[in-house]
C-alpha positions as MATLAB code, in Angstrom:
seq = 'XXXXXXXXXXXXXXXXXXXXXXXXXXXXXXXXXXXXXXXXXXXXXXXXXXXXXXXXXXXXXXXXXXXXXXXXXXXXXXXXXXXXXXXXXXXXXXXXXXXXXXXXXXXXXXXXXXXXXXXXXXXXXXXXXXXXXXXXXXXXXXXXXXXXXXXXXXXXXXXXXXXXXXXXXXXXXXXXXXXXXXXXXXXXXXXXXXXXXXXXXXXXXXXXXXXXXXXXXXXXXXXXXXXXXXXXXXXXXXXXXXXXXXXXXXXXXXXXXXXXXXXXXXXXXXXXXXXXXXXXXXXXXXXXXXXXXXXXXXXXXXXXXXXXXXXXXXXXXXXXXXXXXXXXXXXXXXXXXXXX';
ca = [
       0.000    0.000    0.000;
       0.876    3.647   -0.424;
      -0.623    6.146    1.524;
      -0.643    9.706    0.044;
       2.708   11.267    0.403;
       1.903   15.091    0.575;
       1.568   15.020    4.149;
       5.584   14.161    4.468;
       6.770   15.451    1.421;
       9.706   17.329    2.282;
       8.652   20.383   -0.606;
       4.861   20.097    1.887;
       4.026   21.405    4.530;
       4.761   18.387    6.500;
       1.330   18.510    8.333;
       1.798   14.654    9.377;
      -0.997   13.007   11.511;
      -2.911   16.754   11.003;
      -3.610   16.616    7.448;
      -6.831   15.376    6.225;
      -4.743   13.242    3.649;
      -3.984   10.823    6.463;
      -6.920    9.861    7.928;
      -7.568    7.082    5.495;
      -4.003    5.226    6.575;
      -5.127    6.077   10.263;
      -8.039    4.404   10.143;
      -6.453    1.378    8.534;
      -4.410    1.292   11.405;
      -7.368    1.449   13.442;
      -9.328   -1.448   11.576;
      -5.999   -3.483   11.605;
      -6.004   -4.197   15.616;
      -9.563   -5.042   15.552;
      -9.329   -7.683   12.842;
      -9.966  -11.653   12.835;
      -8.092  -12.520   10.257;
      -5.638   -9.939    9.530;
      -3.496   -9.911    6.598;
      -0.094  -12.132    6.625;
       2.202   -9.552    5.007;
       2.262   -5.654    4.646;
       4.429   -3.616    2.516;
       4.038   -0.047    2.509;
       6.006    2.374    0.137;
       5.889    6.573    0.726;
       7.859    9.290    0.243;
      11.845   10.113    2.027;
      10.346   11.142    5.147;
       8.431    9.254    5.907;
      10.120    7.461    8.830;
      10.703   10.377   10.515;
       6.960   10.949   11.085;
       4.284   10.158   13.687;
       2.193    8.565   11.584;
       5.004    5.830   11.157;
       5.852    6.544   14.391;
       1.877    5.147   15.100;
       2.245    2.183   12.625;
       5.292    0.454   14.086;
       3.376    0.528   17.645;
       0.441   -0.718   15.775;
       2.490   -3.544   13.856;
       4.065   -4.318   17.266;
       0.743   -4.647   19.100;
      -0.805   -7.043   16.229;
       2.288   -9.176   16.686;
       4.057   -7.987   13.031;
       8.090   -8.564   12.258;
       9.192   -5.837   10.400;
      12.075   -4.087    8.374;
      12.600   -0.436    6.720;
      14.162    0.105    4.588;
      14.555    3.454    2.338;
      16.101    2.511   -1.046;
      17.043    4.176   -4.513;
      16.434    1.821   -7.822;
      20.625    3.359   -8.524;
      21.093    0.107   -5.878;
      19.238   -2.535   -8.198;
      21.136   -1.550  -11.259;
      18.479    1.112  -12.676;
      19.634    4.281  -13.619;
      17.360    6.362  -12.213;
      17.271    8.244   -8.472;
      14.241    7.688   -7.036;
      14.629    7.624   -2.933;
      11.611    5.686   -1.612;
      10.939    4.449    2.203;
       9.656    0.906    1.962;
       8.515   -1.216    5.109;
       7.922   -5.300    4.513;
       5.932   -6.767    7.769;
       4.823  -10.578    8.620;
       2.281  -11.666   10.806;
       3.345  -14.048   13.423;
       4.844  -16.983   12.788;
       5.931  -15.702    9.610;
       9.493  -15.030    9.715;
      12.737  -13.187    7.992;
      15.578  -15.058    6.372;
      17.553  -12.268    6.978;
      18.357  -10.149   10.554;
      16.280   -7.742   11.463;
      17.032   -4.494   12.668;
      15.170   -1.734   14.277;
      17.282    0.955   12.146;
      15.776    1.978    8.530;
      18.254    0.043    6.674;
      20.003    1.439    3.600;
      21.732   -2.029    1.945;
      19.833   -4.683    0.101;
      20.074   -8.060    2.428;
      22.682  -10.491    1.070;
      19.694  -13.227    0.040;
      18.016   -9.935   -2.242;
      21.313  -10.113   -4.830;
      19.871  -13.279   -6.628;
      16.949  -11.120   -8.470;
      18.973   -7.968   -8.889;
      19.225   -8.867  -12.883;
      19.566   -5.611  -13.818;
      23.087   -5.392  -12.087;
      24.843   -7.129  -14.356;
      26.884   -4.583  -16.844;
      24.962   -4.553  -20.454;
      26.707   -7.038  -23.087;
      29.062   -5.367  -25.258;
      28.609   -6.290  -28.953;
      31.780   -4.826  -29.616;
      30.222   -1.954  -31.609;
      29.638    2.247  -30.926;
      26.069    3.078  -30.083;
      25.358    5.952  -32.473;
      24.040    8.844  -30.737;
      23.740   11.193  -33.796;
      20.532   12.515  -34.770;
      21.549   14.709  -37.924;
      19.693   11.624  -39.786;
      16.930   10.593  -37.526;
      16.702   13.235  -34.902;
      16.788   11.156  -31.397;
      16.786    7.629  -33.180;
      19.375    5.496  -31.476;
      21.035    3.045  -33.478;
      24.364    0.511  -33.675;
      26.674    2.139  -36.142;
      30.607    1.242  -36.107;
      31.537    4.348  -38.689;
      31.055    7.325  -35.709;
      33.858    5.881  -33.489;
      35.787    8.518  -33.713;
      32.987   10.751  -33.294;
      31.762    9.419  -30.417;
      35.451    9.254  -29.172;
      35.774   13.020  -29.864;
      32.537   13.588  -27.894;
      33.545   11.739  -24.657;
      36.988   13.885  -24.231;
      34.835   16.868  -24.477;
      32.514   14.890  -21.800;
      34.902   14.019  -19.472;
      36.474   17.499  -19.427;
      33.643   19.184  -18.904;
      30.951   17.457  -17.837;
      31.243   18.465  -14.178;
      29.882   21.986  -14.950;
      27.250   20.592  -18.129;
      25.942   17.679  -17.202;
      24.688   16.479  -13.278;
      27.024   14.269  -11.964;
      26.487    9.856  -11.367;
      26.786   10.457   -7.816;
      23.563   10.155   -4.860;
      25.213   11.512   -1.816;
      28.221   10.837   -2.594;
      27.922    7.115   -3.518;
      28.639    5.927   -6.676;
      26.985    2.996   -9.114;
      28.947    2.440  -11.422;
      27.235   -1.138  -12.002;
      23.942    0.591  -12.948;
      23.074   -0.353  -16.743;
      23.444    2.855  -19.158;
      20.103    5.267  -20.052;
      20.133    4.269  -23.600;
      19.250    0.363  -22.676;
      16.062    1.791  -21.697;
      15.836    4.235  -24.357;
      13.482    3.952  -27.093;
      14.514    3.037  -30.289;
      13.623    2.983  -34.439;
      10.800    5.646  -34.408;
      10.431    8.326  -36.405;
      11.674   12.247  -36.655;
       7.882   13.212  -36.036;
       7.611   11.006  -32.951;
      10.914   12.256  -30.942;
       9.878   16.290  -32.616;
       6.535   16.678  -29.754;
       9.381   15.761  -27.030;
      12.041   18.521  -28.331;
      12.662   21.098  -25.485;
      10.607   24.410  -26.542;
      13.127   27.246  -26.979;
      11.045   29.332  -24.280;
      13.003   27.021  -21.815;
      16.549   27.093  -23.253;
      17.414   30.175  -21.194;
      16.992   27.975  -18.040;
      19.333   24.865  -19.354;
      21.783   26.288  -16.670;
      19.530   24.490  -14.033;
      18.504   22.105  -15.436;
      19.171   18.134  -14.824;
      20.830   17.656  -18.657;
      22.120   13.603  -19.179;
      23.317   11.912  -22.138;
      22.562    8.399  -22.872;
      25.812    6.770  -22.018;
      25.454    8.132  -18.342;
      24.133    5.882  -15.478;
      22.031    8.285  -13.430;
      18.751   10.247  -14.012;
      17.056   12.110  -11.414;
      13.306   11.404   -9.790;
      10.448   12.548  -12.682;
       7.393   13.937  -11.090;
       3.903   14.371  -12.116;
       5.209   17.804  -13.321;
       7.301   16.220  -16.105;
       6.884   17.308  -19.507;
       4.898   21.021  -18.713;
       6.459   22.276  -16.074;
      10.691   21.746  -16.516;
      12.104   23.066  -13.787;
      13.286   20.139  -10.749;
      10.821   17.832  -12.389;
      13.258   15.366  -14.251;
      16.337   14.724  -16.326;
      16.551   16.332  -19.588;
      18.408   14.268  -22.254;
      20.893   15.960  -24.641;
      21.165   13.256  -28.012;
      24.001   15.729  -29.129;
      27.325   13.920  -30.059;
      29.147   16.713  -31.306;
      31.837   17.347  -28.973;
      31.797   21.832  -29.846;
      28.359   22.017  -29.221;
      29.007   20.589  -25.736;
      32.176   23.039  -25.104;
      30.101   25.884  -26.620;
      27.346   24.922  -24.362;
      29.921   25.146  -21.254;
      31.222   28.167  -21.885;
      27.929   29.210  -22.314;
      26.320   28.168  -18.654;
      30.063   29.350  -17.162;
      29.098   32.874  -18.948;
      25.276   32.839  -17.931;
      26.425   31.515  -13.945;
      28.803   34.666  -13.964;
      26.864   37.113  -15.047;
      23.596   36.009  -13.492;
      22.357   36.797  -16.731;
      19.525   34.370  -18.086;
      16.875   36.834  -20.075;
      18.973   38.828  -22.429;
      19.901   36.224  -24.545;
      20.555   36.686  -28.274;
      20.121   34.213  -31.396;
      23.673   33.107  -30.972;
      23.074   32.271  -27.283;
      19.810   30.013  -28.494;
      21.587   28.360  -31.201;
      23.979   27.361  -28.518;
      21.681   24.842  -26.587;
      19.639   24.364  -29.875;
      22.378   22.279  -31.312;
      22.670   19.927  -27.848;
      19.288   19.000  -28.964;
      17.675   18.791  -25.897;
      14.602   16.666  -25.403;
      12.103   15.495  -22.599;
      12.265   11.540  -22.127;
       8.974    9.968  -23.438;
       6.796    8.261  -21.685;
       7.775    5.018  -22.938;
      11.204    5.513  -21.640;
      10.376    6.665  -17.933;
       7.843    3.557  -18.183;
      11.288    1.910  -19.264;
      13.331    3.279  -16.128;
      10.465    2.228  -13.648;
      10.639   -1.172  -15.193;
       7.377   -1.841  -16.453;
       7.011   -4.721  -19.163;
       7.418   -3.935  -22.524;
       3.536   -5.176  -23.207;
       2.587   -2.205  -20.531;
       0.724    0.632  -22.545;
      -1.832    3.519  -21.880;
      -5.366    3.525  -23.177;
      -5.120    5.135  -26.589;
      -7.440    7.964  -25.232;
      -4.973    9.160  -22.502;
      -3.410   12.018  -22.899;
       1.128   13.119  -23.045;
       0.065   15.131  -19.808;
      -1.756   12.473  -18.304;
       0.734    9.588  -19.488;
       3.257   11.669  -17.437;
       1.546   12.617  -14.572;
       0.473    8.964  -13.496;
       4.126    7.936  -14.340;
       5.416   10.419  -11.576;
       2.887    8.904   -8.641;
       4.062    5.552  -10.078;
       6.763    2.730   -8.248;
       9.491    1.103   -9.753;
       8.315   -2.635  -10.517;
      11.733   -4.012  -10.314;
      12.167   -2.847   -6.687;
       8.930   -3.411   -5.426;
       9.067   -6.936   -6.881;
      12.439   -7.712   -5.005;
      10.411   -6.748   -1.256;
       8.178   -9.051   -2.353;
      10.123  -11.947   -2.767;
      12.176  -11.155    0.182;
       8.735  -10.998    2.293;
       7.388  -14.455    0.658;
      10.555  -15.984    1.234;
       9.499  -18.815    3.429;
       6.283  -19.785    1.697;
       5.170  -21.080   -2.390;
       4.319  -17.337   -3.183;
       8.030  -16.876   -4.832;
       8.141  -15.017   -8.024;
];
């Protein structure tokens, strides 16, 4: 279950046990002492924040008094190999007898249990055909493809990368930790559509004044920030921004370019030449197909036809990552015929 999160959102108010938004998970807690035949296992997902909170403060002592084992956790899907920040408290509980085949603690724990690594298939590095994953789109604007004859282009780009990517692009770290066994962006990028399809996710130019804030990756990196329900209309802290440029000026241009804009605190007065700048890094929102992707929904997962680019994104943000929440669930069926 997930409870709404705005009550311990850290960008809310914070209102906790006072806002109306968590009377629902209140009175579950209220219904779950007085049940005769309560429910073997509980997992609970919410917001970083969560568990410092009365409300969770008033589910452990109800878990406690119903006779529950339990475990925190708060994990990031960086941890299971996904490249994509997304901080999340989690709590797996079992009703007496039921037990853990791992130690429990009464810390929030921040490391997968040992027994979790056997499902964590998106770990493993992605094969290596021995070829260059094209990142040009001078063809096929945003079509990723295998081609062997931009080696050296795609060589040229990555010294420009490494130099300056510190001051471009965010940086594949979450508080300091790094992952570098995460797979890359572009194995969950889309592939083999058309111009017109990746054009309606092109960055308007009204935004390209504010690329000096924003969360710009390119599809060889192994980190993405959270995307919210805000993704795709409002651009500003609400997601990673992918840049399918390859050409390794355009990325020194555009450094030079936020170094200028950071000095002089100067983001309105922009001329053509400034535009063109970020124009050629060709900028563009991930689709929904790819966050979908990141979150690790099946490939056979799509919207109704009559649901809307806003709407796609919005439920995406309020959305879990499958992979993750599929690993608590094996860990809290463990000792039982439910395994997945």
């Amino acid at each position: 279950m997930s409870p709404p999160c705005q009550p311990f959102t850290r960008v809310g108010k914070r209102l906790d046990t006072k806002d109306s938004r968590t009377r629902s998970f209140l009175h579950f807690l209220d219904c779950l002492q007085k049940m005769k035949c309560p429910p073997s296992f509980i997992l609970l997902e919410n917001v970083k924040g969560f568990e410092v909170s009365e409300t969770r403060h008033l589910f452990l002592k109800t878990l406690k008094a119903c006779n529950y084992k339990y475990q925190e956790f708060i994990f990031t899907p960086l941890q299971f190999g996904i490249p994509n920040s997304r901080a999340r408290y989690y709590l797996i509980a079992k009703k007496h007898p039921g037990k853990f085949y791992f130690d429990l603690t009464d810390e929030v724990q921040e490391e997968l249990p040992a027994c979790s690594k056997q499902w964590l298939h998106h770990i493993e590095p992605s094969e290596d055909c021995g070829e260059t994953t094209c990142l040009s789109q001078d063809k096929d604007i945003n079509c990723l493809q295998t081609c062997k004859t931009e080696k050296e282009e795609i060589r040229d780009f990555l010294d420009y990368y490494n130099k300056y990517s510190t001051i471009l692009h965010q940086e594949e770290f979450e508080n300091g930790i790094s992952y570098p066994n995460c797979k890359a962006l572009n194995d969950f990028l889309e592939t083999n559509q058309s111009k017109e399809y990746y054009d309606q996710f092109l960055v308007p130019e009204k935004y390209f004044s504010l690329f000096v804030i924003l969360d710009i990756v390119c599809p060889h990196l192994r980190k993405s920030v959270c995307f919210t329900k805000r993704y795709g209309h409002y651009i500003e802290g609400s997601g990673s921004i992918i840049q399918m440029s390859t050409d390794g000026q355009s990325v020194k241009d555009a450094y030079d370019l936020k170094m200028k804009t950071q000095q002089l605190k100067n983001r309105k007065q922009w001329s053509e030449e400034e535009f063109n700048v970020v124009r050629k890094l060709k900028l563009r929102f991930f689709t929904p197909r790819e966050i979908a992707n990141l979150l690790c929904f099946p490939h056979t997962f799509d919207f109704p036809p009559e649901t809307t680019l806003r709407q796609k994104y919005r439920v995406l943000g309020n959305s879990l990552n499958v992979h993750v929440v599929a690993v608590l669930i094996k860990l809290l069926s463990q000792d039982c015929n439910l395994m997945l």
